[in-house]
C-alpha positions as CSV (number, residue, x, y, z in Angstrom):
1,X,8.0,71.8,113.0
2,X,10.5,70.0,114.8
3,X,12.7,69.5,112.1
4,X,12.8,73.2,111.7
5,X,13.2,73.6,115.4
6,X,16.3,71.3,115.3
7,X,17.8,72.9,112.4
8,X,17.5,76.6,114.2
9,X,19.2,75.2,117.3
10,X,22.3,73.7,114.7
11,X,22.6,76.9,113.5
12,X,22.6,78.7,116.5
13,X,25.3,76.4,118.2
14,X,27.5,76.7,114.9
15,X,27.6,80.7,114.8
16,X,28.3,80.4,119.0
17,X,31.1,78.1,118.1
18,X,32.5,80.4,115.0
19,X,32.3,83.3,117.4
20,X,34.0,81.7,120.6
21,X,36.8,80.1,118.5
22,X,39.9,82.9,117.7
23,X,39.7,84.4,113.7
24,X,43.2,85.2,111.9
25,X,43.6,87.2,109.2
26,X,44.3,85.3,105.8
27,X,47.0,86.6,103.8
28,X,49.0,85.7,100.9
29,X,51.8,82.7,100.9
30,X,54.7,84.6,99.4
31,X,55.6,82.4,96.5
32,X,52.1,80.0,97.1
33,X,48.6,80.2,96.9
34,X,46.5,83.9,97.2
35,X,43.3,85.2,98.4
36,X,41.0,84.6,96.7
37,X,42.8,83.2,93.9
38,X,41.4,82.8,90.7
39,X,43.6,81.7,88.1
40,X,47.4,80.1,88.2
41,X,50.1,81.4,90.2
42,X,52.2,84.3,88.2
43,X,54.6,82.7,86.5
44,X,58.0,83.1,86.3
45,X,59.4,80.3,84.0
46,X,58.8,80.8,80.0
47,X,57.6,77.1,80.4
48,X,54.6,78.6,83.1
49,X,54.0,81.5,80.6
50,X,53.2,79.4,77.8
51,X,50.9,77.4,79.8
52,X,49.7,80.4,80.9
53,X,49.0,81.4,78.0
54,X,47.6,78.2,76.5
55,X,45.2,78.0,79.4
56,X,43.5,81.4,78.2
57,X,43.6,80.7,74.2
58,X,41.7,77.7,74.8
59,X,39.2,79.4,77.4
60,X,38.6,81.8,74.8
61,X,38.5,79.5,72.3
62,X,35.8,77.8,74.2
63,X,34.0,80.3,75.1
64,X,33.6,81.7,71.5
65,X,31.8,78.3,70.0
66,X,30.0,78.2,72.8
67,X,28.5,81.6,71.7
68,X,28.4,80.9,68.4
69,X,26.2,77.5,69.0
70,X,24.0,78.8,71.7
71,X,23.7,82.1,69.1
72,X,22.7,80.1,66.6
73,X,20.4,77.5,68.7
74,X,18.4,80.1,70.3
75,X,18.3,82.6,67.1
76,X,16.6,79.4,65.2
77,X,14.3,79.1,68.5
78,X,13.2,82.6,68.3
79,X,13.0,83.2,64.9
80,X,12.0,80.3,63.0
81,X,8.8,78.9,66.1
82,X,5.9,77.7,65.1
83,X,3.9,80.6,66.6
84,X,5.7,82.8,63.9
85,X,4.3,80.4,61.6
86,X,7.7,78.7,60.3
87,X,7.4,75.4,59.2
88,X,10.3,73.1,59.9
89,X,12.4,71.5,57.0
90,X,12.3,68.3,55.4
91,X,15.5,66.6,54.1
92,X,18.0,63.8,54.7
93,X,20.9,65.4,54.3
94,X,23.2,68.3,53.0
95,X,26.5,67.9,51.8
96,X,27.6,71.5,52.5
97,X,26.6,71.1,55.9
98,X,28.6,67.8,56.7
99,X,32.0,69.2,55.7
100,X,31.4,72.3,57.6
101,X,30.9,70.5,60.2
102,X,34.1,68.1,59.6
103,X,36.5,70.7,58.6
104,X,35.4,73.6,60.6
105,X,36.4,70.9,64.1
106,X,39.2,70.0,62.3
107,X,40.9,73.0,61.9
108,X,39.6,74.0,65.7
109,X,41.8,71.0,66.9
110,X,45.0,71.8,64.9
111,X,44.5,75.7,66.1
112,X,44.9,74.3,69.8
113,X,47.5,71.1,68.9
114,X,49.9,73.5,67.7
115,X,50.4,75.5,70.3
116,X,50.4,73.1,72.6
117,X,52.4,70.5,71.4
118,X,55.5,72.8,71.0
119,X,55.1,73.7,74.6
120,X,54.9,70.0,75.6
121,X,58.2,69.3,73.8
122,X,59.7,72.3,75.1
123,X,59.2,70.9,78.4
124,X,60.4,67.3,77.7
125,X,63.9,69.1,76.5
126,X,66.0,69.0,79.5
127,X,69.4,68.7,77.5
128,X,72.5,71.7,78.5
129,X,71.3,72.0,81.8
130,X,73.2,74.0,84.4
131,X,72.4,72.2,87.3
132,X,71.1,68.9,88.0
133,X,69.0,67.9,91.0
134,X,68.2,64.6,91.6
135,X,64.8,64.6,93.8
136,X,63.7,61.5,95.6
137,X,60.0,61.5,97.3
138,X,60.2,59.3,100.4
139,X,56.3,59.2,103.0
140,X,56.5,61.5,103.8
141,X,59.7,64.2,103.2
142,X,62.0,65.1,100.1
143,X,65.4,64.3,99.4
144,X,67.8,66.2,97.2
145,X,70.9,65.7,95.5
146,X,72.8,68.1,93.6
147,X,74.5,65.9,90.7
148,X,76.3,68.3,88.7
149,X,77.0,72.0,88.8
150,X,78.6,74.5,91.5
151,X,76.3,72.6,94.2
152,X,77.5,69.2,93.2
153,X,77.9,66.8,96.2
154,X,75.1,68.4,98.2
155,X,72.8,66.3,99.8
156,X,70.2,66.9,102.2
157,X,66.4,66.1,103.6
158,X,63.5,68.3,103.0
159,X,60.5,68.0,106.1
160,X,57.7,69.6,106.7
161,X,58.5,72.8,109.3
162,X,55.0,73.6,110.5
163,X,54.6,73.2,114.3
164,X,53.2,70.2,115.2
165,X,50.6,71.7,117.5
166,X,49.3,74.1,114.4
167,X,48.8,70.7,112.8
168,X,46.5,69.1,115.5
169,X,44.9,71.7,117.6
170,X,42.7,74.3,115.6
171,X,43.4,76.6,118.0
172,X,46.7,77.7,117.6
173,X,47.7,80.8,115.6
174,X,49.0,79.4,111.9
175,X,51.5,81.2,110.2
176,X,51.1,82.8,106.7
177,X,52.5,79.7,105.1
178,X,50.8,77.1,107.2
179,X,51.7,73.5,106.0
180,X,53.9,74.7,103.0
181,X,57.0,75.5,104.8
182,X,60.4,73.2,105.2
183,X,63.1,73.2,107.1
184,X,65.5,72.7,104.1
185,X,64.0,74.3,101.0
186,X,66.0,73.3,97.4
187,X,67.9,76.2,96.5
188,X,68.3,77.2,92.8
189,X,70.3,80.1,90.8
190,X,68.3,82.2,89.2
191,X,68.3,82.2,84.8
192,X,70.1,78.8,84.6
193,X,68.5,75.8,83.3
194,X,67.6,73.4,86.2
195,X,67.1,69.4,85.3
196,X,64.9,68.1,87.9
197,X,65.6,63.7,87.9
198,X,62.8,62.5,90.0
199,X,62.3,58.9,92.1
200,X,61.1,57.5,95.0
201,X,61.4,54.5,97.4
202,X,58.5,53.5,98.8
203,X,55.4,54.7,96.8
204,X,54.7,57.0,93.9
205,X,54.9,60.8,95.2
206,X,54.9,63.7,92.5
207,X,57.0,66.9,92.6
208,X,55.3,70.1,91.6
209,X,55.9,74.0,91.7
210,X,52.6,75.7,89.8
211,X,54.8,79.0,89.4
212,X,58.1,77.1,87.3
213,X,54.6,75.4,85.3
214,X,56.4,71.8,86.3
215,X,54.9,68.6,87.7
216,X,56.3,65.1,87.8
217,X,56.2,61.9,88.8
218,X,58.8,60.2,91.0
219,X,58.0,56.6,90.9
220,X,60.4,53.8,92.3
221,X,62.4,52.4,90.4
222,X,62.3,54.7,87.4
223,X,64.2,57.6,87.0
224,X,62.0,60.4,84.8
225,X,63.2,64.1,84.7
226,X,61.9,67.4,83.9
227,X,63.4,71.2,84.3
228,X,62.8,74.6,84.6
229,X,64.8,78.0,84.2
230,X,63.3,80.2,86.9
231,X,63.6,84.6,85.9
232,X,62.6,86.0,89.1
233,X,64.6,85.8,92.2
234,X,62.1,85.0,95.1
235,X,60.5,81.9,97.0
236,X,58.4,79.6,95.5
237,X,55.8,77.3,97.1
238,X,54.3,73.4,95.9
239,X,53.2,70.0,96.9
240,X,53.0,66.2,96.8
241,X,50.1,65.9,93.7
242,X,49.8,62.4,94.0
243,X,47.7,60.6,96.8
244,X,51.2,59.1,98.7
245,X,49.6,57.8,102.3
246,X,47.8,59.2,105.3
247,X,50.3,62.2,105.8
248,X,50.0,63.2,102.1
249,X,48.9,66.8,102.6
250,X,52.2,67.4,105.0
251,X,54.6,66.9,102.3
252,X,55.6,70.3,100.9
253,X,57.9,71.5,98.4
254,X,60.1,74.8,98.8
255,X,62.4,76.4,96.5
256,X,64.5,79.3,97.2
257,X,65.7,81.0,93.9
258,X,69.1,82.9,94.3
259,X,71.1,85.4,92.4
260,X,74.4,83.8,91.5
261,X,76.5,85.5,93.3
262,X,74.0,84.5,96.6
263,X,73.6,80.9,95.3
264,X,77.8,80.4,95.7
265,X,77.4,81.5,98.7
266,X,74.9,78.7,99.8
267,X,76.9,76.4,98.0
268,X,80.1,77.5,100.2
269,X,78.1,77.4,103.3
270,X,76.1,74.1,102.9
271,X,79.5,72.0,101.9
272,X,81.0,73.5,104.8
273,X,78.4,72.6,106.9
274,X,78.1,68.8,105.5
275,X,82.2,68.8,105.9
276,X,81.6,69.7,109.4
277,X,78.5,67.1,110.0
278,X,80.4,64.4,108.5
279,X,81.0,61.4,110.8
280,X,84.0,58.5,110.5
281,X,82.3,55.3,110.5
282,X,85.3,54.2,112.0
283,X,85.2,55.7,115.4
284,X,83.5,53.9,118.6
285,X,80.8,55.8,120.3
286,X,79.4,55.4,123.3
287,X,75.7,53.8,124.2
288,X,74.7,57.5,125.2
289,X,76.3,59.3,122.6
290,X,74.4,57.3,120.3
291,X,71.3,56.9,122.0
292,X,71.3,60.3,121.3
293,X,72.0,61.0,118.1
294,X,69.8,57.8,117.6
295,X,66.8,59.9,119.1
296,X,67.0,63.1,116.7
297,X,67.2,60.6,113.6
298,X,64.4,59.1,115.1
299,X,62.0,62.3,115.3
300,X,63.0,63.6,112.1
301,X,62.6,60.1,109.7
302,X,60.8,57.4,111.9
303,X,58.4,58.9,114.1
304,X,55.4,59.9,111.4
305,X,55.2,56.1,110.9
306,X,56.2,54.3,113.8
307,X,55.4,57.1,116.4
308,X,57.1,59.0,118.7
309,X,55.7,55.9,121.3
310,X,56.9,53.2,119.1
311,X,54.0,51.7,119.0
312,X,53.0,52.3,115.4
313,X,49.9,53.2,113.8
314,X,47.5,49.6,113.8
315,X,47.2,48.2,110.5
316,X,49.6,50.6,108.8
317,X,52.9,50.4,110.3
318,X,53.9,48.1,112.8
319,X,55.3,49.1,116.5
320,X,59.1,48.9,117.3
321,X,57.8,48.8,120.8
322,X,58.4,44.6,121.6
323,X,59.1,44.2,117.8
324,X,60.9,41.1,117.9
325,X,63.4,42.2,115.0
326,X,64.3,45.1,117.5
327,X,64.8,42.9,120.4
328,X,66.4,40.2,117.9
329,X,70.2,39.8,116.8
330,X,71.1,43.3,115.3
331,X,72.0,42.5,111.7
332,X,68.6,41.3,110.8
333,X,67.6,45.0,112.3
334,X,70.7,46.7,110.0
335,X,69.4,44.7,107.3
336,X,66.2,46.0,107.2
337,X,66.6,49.8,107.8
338,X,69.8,49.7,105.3
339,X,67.5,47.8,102.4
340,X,63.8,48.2,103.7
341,X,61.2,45.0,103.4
342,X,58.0,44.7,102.1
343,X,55.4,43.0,104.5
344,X,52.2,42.6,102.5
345,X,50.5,46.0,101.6
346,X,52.9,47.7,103.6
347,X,56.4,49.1,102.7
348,X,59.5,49.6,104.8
349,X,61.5,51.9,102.7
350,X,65.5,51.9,102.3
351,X,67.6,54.2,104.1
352,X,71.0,53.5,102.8
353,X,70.7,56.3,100.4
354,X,69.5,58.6,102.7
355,X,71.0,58.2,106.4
356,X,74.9,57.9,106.8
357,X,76.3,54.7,108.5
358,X,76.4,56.6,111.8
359,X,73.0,57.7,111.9
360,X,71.9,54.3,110.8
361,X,73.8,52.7,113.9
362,X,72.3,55.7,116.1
363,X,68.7,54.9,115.3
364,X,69.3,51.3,115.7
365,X,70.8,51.5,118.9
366,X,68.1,54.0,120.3
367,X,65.3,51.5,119.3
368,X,66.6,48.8,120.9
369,X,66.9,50.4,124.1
370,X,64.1,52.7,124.4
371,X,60.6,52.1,125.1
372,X,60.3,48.2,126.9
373,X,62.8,47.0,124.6
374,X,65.7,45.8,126.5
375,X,67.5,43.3,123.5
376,X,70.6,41.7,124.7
377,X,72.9,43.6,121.2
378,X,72.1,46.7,122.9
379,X,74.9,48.4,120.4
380,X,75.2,49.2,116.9
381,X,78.2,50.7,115.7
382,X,78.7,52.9,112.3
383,X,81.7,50.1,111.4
384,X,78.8,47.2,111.8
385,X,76.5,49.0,109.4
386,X,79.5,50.2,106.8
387,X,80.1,46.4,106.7
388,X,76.6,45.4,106.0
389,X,76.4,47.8,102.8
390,X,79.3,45.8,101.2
């Protein structure tokens, strides 16, 4: 009775709590996951349509000896009881019976190998591509760097876009694409082969899009690659599939498919705008002009590790907050942010393929003079760190 009595009272404090706290409507992620989604995402790749496709052959094909053996199991139940007066059957074996049931599997197995195999070779052929993307998975953000094509030389970070306060308080309206949107999406032109190269440098992170019917692996220190030939012009919507760390489910993938004449266009604007952004290691900034700069690198790359505090996460990732390598001389400080270090389970990963020597000397110098850290090499210039990659 008390039990009962307990549970009655949890049940009326949960449907109180559902009531007090604010309902949205769901909706549809253009170019993501649906309502009440059943199957895959529509495709829009011949690659998705033949797994697609695949998927419901073999559902079918499943579900068809699963008829015909319960069928038969139950018509021998009903039929052939004891009650009917049926007798059951006495013999070792039957020839007949053991090459049905050899062959009949057999030819089950090469029905669905076919099929399937040419669609897995298909996907392995990533030869005459149009553009090529290299993609590099870093805890927890995407990098992208267009190798050849009309885009070639761009080069940009990918990070998750979603509020932070949408993140941590359930309160807060969420948008219709809540924790799959980024602040620079990978833009594509539409009907041209795409060669995806995929890495990483820290852990293994894996890049997926369920509409383009592509998933890899980007593990460091290999380089594996994949593509995809997108048909529709639109937005399309993934995510990190492979367990990466403790901010794995806030590592989304966007990408933006173009018509060509819209995709030169992006290319036009984004090389302008790196032209524009691009910084002469050689010049002498100030302590406050770096400081910063220092802080915005600092937000966008640093601060899901090591905190916006600086005092790190315990056990994970260690503060910068007293660090003695931040308070220390400086190139043992340029040394690890341009080539990362490996403290036990723990991985600091390397930004010299990723930050520009001036943004590299920004974040150093903002380190070492925020928080309580007061080091005496209160200065890092670009020239210091372009000197250090040599």
């Amino acid at each position: 009775m008390e039990y009962a009595k307990r549970l009655i009272s949890l049940m009326l404090g949960a449907s109180l709590l559902s009531a007090a706290m604010p309902s949205w409507a769901v909706v549809d992620s253009p170019g993501g996951p649906a309502v009440l989604q059943m199957n895959f995402q529509p495709p829009v790749t011949q690659i998705a349509q033949q797994i697609y496709d695949l998927h419901h052959l073999m559902l079918i094909i499943c579900l068809v000896i699963f008829l015909a053996v319960f069928g038969v199991m139950f018509y021998s139940i009903l039929k052939h009881r004891k009650s009917l007066g049926h007798k059951s059957a006495s013999f070792h074996e039957s020839t007949g019976v053991e090459i049905a049931w050899t062959v009949v599997p057999f030819l089950i197995v090469i029905g669905m190998a076919l099929p399937a195999t040419k669609t897995v070779v298909a996907m392995k052929d990533t030869s005459n591509a149009d553009v090529t993307i290299k993609v590099t998975g870093m805890q927890w953000k995407w990098g992208y760097d267009y190798l050849n094509g009309d885009g070639a030389g761009i080069s940009f970070l990918s990070n998750l876009s979603t509020p932070h306060e949408q993140v941590v308080d359930s309160t807060k309206v969420k948008n219709d694409n809540y924790l799959i949107e980024v602040d620079n999406p990978m833009v594509v032109p539409v009907n041209k082969k795409v060669r995806i190269i995929t890495t990483a440098n820290d852990v293994i992170h894996s890049w997926g899009i369920p509409a383009f019917g592509v998933k890899q692996d980007a593990i460091p220190g290999f380089v594996r690659d994949t593509w995809f030939k997108a048909e529709k012009v639109g937005t399309y919507r993934g995510q990190c599939v492979e367990l990466c760390g403790k901010d794995h489910a806030f590592m989304p993938i966007v990408v933006n498919v173009l018509s060509e004449a819209d995709y030169k266009t992006w290319v036009d604007g984004k090389k302008k705008e790196m032209a524009a952004q691009a910084d002469d290691p050689s010049k002498t900034w100030t302590i406050d002009e770096l400081k910063q700069r220092g802080e915005k690198v600092y937000t966008a790359n640093c601060a899901v590790c090591h905190q916006a505090t600086g005092k790190g996460v315990p056990g994970a990732f260690p503060a910068l907050d007293g660090d003695p390598v931040v308070n220390g001389p400086r190139a043992e400080q340029i040394n690890v942010v341009l080539n990362g270090k490996v403290t036990g389970t723990m991985q600091m990963p390397a930004w010299k393929a990723v930050l520009s020597d001036t943004e590299i000397a920004a974040v150093i110098t903002y380190t070492r003079n925020n928080w309580s850290n007061k080091a005496q090499e209160n200065i890092v210039q670009p020239a210091e760190v372009l000197a250090a990659r040599k």
